[in-house]
VMD Tcl script that draws the C-alpha trace (Angstrom):
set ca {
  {0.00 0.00 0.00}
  {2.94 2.33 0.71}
  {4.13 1.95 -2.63}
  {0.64 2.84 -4.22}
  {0.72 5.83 -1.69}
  {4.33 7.15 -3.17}
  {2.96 6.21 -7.00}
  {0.41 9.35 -6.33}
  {1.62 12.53 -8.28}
  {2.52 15.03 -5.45}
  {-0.34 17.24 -6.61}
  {-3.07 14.79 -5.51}
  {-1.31 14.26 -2.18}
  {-3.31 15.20 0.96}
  {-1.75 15.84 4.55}
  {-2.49 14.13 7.68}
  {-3.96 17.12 8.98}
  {-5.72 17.64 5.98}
  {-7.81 14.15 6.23}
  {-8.23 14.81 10.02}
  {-10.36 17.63 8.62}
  {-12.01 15.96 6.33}
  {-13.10 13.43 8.87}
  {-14.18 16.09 11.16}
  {-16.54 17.52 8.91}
  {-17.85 14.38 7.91}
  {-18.99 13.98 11.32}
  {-20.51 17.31 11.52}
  {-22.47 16.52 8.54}
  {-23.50 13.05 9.72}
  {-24.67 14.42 13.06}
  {-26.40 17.46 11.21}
  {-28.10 15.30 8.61}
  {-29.33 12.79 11.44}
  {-31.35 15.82 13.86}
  {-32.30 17.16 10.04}
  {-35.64 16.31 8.63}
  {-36.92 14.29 5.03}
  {-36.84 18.05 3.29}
  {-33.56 19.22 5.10}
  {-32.23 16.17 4.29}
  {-32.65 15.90 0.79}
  {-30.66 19.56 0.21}
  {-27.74 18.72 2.44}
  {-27.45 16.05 -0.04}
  {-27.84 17.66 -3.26}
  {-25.33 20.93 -2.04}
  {-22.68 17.79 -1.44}
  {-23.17 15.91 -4.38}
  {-24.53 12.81 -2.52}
  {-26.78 10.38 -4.05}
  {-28.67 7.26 -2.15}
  {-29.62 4.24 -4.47}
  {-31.80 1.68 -2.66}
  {-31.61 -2.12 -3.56}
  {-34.28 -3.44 -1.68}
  {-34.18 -6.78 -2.95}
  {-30.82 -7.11 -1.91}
  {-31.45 -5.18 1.18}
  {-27.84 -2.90 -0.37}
  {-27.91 1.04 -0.07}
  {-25.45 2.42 -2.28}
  {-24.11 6.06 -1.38}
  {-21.67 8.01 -3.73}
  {-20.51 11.68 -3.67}
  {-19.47 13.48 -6.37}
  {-18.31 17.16 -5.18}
  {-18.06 19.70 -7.53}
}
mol new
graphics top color blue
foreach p $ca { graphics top sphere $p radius 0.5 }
foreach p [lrange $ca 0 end-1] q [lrange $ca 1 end] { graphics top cylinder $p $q radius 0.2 }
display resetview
């Protein structure tokens, strides 16, 4: 995995600090969008770029983000 890690062009490189952040914020949002309701919800998703595809049969929720 290291190796992989060093094979990433410098200019995609994050810091540790940086993905602390990240993480943070991710937890902010998780907390926010569970106390948020169906309406709230559904914007805090759309601003981030998340989208929610149920597979019911398969009992499988599949989440992806694409930021901007």
């Amino acid at each position: 995995m290291e190796g992989e890690l060093k094979a990433v062009p410098a200019a995609q490189r994050i810091s540790t600090a940086e993905i602390r952040a990240m993480i943070e914020e991710v937890g902010d949002l998780v907390r926010l969008g569970s106390d948020a309701g169906p309406d709230d919800k559904a914007e805090l998703y759309t601003q981030h770029g998340l989208k929610l595809t149920c597979y019911p049969e398969k009992q499988y929720v599949e989440a992806r983000i694409a930021p901007e």
